[in-house]
ZAMARGU-4260 file (C-alpha; in steps of 0.2 Angstrom, whole numbers, plus 5000, padded with zeros to 4 digits):
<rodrens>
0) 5137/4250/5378 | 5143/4254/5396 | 5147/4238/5408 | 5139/4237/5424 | 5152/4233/5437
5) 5142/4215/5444 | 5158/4213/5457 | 5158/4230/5464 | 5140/4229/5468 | 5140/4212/5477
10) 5155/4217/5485 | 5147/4233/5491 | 5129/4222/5496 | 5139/4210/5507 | 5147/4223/5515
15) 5131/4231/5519 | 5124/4216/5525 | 5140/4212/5536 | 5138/4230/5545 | 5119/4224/5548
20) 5124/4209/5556 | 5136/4217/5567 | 5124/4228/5572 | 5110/4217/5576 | 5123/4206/5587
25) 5130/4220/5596 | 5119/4234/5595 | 5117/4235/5615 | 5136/4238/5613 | 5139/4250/5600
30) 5124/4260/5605 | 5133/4262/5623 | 5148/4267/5615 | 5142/4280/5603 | 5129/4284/5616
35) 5114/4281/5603 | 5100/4277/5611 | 5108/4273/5628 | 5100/4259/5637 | 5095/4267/5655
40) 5102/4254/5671 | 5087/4248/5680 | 5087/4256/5697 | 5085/4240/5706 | 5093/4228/5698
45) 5100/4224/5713 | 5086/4224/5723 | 5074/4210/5728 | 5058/4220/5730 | 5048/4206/5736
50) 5053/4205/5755 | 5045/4222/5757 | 5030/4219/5748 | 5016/4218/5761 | 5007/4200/5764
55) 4991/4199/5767 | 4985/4195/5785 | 4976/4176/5782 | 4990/4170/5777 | 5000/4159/5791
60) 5014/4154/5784 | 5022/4172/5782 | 5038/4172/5776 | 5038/4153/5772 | 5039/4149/5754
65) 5035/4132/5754 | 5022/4132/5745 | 5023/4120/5728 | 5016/4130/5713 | 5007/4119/5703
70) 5016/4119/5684 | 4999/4118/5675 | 4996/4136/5667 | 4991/4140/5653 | 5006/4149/5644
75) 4995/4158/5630 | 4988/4170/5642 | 5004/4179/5644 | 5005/4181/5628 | 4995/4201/5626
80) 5007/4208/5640 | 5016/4221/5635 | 5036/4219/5629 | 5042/4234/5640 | 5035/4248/5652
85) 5041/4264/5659 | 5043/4267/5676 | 5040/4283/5687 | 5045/4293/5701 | 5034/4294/5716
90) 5031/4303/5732 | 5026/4295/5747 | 5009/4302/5754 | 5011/4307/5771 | 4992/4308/5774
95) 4992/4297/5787 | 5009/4298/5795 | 5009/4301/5814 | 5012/4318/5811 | 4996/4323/5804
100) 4985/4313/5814 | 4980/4328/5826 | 4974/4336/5808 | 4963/4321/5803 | 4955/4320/5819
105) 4951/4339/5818 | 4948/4337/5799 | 4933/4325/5803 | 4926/4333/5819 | 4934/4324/5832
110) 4947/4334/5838 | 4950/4333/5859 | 4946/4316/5860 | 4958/4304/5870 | 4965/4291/5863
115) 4979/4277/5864 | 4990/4271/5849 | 4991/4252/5847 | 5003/4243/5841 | 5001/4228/5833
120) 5015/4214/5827 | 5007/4214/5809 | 4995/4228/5809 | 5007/4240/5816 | 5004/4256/5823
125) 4985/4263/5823 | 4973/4273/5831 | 4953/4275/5835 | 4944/4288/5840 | 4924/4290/5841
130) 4913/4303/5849 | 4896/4291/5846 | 4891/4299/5832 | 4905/4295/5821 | 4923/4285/5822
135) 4939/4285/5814 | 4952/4272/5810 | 4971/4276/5807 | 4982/4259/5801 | 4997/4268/5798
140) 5009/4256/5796 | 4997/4249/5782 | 4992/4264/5777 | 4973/4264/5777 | 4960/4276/5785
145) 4942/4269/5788 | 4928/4283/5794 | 4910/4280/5797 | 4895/4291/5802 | 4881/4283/5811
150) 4865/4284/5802 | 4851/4291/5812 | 4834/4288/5808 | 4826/4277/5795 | 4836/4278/5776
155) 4827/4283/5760 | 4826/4271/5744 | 4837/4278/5728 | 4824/4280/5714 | 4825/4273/5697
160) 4831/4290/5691 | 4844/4291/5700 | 4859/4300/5692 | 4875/4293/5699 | 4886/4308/5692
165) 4877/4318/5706 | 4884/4307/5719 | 4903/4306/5710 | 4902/4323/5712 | 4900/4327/5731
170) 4911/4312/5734 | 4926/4320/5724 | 4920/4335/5733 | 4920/4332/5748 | 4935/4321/5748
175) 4945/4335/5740 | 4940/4347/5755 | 4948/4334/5765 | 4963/4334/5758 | 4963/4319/5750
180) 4974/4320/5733 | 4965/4311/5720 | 4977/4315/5706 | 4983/4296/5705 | 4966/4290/5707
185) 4955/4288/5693 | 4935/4287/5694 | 4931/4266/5693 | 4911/4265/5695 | 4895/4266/5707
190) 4888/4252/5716 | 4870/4250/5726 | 4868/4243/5743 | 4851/4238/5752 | 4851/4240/5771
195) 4846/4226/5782 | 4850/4228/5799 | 4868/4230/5801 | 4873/4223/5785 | 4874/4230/5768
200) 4873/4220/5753 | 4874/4223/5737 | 4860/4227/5724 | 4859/4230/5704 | 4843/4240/5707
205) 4845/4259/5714 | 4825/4256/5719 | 4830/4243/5733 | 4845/4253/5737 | 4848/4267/5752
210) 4868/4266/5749 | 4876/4272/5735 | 4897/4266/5734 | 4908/4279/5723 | 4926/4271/5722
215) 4942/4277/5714 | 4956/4266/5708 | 4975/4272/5709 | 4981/4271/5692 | 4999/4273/5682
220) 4998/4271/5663 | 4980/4264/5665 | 4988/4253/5676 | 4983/4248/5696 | 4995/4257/5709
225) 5001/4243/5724 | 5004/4255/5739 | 4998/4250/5753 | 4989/4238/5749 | 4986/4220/5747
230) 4972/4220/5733 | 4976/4217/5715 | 4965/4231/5711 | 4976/4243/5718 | 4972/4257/5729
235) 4957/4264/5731 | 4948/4277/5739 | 4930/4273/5743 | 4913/4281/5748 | 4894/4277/5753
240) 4884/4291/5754 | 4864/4291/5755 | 4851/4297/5746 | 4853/4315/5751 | 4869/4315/5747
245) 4877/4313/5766 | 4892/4304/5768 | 4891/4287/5778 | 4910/4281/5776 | 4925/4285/5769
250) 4938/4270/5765 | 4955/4276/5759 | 4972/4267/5756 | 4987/4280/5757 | 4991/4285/5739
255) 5006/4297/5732 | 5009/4308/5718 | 5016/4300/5703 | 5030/4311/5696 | 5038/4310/5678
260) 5041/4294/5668 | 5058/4289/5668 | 5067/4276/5656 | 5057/4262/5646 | 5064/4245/5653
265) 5062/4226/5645 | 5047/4213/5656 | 5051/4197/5657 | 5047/4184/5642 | 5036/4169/5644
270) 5049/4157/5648 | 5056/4170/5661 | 5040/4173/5670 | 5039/4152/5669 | 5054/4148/5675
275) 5052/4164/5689 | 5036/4153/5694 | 5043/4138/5695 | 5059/4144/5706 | 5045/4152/5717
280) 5051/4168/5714 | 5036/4176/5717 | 5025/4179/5733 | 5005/4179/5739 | 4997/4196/5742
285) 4980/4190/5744 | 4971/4172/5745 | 4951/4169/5749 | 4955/4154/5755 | 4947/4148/5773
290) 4956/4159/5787 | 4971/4151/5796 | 4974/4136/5784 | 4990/4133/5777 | 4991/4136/5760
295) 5000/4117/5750 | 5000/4123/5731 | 4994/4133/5720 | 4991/4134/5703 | 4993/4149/5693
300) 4979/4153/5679 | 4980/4171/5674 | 4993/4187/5675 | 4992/4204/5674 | 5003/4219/5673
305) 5004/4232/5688 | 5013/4244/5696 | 5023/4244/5715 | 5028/4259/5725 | 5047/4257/5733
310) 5060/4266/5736 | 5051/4284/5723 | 5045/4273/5712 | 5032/4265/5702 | 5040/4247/5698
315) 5033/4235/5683 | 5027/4220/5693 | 5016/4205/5686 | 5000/4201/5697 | 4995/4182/5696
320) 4977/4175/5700 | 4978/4156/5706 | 4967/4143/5710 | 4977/4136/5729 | 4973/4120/5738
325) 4975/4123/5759 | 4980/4108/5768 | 4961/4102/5775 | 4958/4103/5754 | 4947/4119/5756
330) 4951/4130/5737 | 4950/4147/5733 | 4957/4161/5723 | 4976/4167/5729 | 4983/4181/5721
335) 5002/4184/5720 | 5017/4194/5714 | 5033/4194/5704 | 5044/4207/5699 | 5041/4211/5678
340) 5056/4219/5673 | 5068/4209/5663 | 5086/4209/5676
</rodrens>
């Protein structure tokens, strides 16, 4: 009978196993080396993106970070996000740049009309112009365009019928024949305002309705777009038309063209994203709390993957809903960013 050679094989398992070992410990390493799977250097590694990321105008303490962050969050919730995510090239819109502004004037009927830039400290460059039938708004800087159409005469009710893909349609179509790119946009709903007065508000029922909202939402990988803008949504592009399918206004927030993926980079883990919290590495895009009060702490309840636009491209960031405290004790939501990928 034929002996199994007992040593040889444990020798040959442990062997096995060593290799494993090594491999697990320094697989970073001997990948690089034998350039397997070769781990891409993130771009910005070296880059605070913070500093550039846009503010959003209530808040008075601009630059100032001393705002405590309440250490109270609920861990659990940052357990669903993703382990890693790809980043993507992007170019820059020049929709609204100075140079094309003679184009939009002309684009919406308001050509040779005189006008004067302003400059603002935070709003930046922006112009007006208005023929008393409708007006434009250029924030350059920000990169937002607002245009409305006077309504004359009295507005007809939607009816109970209504098919909203009619009015999705004529707002893609019309915002196409104004050049308006909305290959990084993807369609998010329809809403109904009633008219009372000057204001709209909003209504469930089409039957009590004489506006009709279409908005777009900028999107990468099914998630938001952060260009110019300060809402947590992302970009969008907005607009009301009325029963006969006229346009009233036009809201749009400068979006580019999202190129190809590049490489797949680690996010931050829990404790990272905690400790990057509580070293107030992270900073307030949006708050709902009363104008012109100080912001004294915060404290954070939620996240949420997203994506930011510097220097061509579409960065991982992590968008935070908060619950803040101003100092007159007045609450309301604050919303805020850190930077997601793992340095």
């Amino acid at each position: 009978m034929k002996k199994i050679n007992y040593k040889g094989i444990l020798i040959i398992f442990m062997f096995i196993t060593a290799l494993t070992v090594l491999y697990i410990t320094f697989s970073d390493e001997i990948d690089n080396k034998l350039n397997i799977n070769k781990k891409a250097d993130y771009p910005l590694a070296t880059v605070d993106i913070l500093p550039d990321i846009k503010q959003d105008l209530n808040i008075t303490s601009i630059g100032n970070p001393s705002i405590s962050i309440v250490n109270q969050f609920n861990t659990s919730a940052f357990s669903n996000l993703p382990k890693e995510a790809p980043m993507y090239t992007y170019e820059k819109s020049t929709y609204l740049k100075k140079e094309n502004e003679l184009n939009l004037f002309k684009t919406f009927g308001l050509q040779n009309i005189p006008y004067q830039p302003r400059q603002d400290d935070l709003l930046g460059r922006s112009v007006s112009v208005s023929n008393g039938t409708a007006s434009l708004s250029i924030y350059e800087d920000q990169g937002m365009m607002s245009y409305s159409k006077n309504v004359v005469g009295e507005l007809s009710y939607f009816t109970s019928i209504t098919d909203p893909q009619i009015y999705r349609n004529k707002a893609e179509s019309y915002l196409n024949s104004i050049g308006i790119d909305l290959s990084s946009f993807v369609f998010s709903k329809t809403k109904y305002y009633s008219i009372a007065g000057p204001e709209a508000e909003e209504t469930s029922s089409p039957t009590r309705a004489k506006i009709i909202e279409v908005l777009f939402l900028a999107k990468a990988n099914e998630l938001p777009i952060i260009d110019n803008s300060t809402d947590p949504s992302g970009n969008l592009v907005r607009v009301w038309l009325d029963v006969n399918q006229n346009i009233v206004r036009v809201d749009y927030q400068d979006t580019g063209k999202i190129g190809t993926k590049t490489s797949v980079f680690k996010l931050k883990t829990t404790d990272q994203i905690v400790n990057g919290i509580n070293q107030g590495k992270l900073k307030i895009i949006k708050t709902e709390t009363p104008f012109g009060q100080k912001i004294k702490s915060t404290n954070i309840q939620s996240l949420k993957l997203a994506y930011y636009a510097i220097d061509g491209l579409l960065v991982p960031v992590y968008i935070l809903q908060a619950q803040s405290i101003t100092e007159t004790g007045a609450t309301g939501p604050t919303y805020l960013i850190m930077e997601a990928v793992e340095k």
